[in-house]
C-alpha positions in Angstrom: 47.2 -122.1 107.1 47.6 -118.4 108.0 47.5 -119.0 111.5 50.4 -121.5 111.6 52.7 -119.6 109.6 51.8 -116.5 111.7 52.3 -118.3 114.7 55.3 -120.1 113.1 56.4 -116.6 112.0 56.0 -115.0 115.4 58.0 -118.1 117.6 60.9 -118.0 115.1 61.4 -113.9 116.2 60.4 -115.1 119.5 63.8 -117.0 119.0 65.9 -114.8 117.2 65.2 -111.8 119.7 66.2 -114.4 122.9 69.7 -115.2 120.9 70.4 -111.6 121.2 72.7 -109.9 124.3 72.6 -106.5 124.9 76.1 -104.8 125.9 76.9 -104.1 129.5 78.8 -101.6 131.5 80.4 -102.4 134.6 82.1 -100.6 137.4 85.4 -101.9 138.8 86.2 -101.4 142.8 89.1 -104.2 143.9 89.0 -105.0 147.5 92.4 -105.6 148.6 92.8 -107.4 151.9 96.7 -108.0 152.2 97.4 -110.6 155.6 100.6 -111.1 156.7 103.8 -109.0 158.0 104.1 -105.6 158.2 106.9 -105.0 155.7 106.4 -101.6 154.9 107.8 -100.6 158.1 106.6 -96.9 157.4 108.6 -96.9 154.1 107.3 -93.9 152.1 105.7 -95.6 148.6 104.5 -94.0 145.9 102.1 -95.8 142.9 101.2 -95.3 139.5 99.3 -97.5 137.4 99.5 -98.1 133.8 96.3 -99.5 131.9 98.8 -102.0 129.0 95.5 -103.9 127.9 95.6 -104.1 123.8 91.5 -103.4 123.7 89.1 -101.5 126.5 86.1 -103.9 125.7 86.6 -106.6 128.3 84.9 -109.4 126.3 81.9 -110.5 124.2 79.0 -111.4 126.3 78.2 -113.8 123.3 74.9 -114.1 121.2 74.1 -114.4 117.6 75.1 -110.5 117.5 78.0 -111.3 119.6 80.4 -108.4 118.1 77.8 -105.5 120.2 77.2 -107.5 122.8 80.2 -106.1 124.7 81.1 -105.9 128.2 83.3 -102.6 129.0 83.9 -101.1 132.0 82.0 -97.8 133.3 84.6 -96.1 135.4 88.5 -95.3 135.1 90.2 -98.9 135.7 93.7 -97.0 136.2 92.0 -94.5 139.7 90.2 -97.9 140.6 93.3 -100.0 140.5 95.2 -97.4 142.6 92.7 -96.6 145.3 93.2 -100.8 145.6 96.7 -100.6 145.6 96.9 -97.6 148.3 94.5 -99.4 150.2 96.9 -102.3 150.1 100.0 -100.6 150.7 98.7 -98.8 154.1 97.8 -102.5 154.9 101.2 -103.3 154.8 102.4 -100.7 156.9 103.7 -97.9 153.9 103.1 -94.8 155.7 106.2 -92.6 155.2 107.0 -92.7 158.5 110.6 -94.2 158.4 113.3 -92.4 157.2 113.8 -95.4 154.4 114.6 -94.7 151.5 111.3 -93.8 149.3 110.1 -97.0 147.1 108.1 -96.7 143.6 105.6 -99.3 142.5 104.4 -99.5 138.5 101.3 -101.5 138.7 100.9 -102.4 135.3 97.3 -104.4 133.9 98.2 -106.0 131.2 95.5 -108.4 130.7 91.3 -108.2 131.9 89.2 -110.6 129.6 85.7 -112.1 129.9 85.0 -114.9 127.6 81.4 -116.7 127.2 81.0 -120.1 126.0 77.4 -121.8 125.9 76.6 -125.6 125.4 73.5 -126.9 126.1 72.0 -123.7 127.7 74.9 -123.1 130.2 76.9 -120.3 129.7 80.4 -120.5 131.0 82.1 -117.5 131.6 86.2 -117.1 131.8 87.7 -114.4 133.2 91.3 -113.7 133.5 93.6 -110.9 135.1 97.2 -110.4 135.3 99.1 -107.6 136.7 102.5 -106.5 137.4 104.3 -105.3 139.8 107.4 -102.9 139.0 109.1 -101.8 142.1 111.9 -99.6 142.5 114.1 -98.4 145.1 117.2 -96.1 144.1 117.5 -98.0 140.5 116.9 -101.4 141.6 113.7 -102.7 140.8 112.0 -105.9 141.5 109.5 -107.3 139.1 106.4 -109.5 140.1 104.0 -111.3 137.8 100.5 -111.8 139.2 97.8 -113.9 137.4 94.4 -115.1 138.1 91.9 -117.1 136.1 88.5 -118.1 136.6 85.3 -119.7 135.1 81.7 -119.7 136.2 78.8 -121.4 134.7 75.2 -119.8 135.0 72.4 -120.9 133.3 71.5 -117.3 132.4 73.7 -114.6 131.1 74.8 -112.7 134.5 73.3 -109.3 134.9 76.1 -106.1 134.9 75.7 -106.3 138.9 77.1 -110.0 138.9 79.6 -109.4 136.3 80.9 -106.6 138.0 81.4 -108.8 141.2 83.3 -111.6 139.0 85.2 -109.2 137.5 86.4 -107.7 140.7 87.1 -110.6 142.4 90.1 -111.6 139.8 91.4 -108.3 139.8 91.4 -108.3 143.4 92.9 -111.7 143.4 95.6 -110.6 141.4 96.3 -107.4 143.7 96.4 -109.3 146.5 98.8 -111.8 145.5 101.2 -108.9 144.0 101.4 -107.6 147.5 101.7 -110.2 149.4 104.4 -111.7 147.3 107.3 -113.2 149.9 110.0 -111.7 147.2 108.8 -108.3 146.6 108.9 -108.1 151.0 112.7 -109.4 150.8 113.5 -106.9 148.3 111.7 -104.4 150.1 114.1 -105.4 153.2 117.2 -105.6 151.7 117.4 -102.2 150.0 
């Protein structure tokens, strides 16, 4: 009888411990890749960025221990979001060469979550980004509204490496659609 329960005992903290998620750290690093026309035109620019999220955990990484099973980010989301953003304004051809008048762009995050839902062993995981744009020209601003939303299913947990890649692809996403957006080039033109 000893040798069941042991065994019984051992296989049920077999379980428990596999139910468990440690938290993770990820790094952030958007790619932008901006296509289209030039519309800077050698406008000076100038960007700031503004973290607006109401919590710096991204998520829960789920788990019977699900409130310390975290996922936060490693690095400083605001210097990672603006080496994106410069990257994308040179794209676009923003190199203060023109004597146009100087534009301003707020990039604002106000949302970066990671949600994880499992059902029969598959773990779905949602993620979802949205920025905006504030740009302003000698008082008149234009304001953009850039969201992207994804889900993923694994059958395992994603290591930190994978989430990072998931997580940078929506914030990228996001960027890319800001700057590319047809009205922020028309306002651009037309002040």
């Amino acid at each position: 009888m000893k040798p069941i329960l042991k065994t019984l005992g051992l296989s049920l903290s077999l379980f428990i411990s596999a139910c468990a998620v440690s938290p993770q750290s990820v790094v952030v690093q958007p790619l932008v890749n901006v296509s289209g026309a030039l519309y800077g035109q050698g406008r000076a620019l100038t960007i700031s960025v503004e973290d607006h999220r109401a919590n710096t955990a991204l998520g829960s990484l789920g788990g019977i221990y699900e409130a310390s099973s975290t996922i936060t980010l490693s690095n400083d989301i605001n210097a990672a979001l603006l080496v994106a953003a410069n990257a994308a304004s040179l794209q676009l051809g923003f190199d203060g060469s023109s004597s146009a008048t100087p534009a301003h762009v707020t990039l604002v995050l106000e949302q970066l979550t990671y949600d994880t839902q499992t059902s029969n062993l598959i773990h779905t995981i949602s993620l979802d980004a949205k920025i905006t744009l504030i740009t302003d020209i000698n008082g008149s601003n234009h304001i953009g509204h850039y969201r992207t939303q994804r889900s993923h299913k694994f059958p395992r947990l994603p290591d930190a490496q994978k989430n990072a890649e998931i997580i940078n692809e929506v914030l990228s996403t996001s960027l890319e659609r800001g700057f590319s957006d047809i009205s922020l080039a028309k306002f651009l033109a037309h002040n």
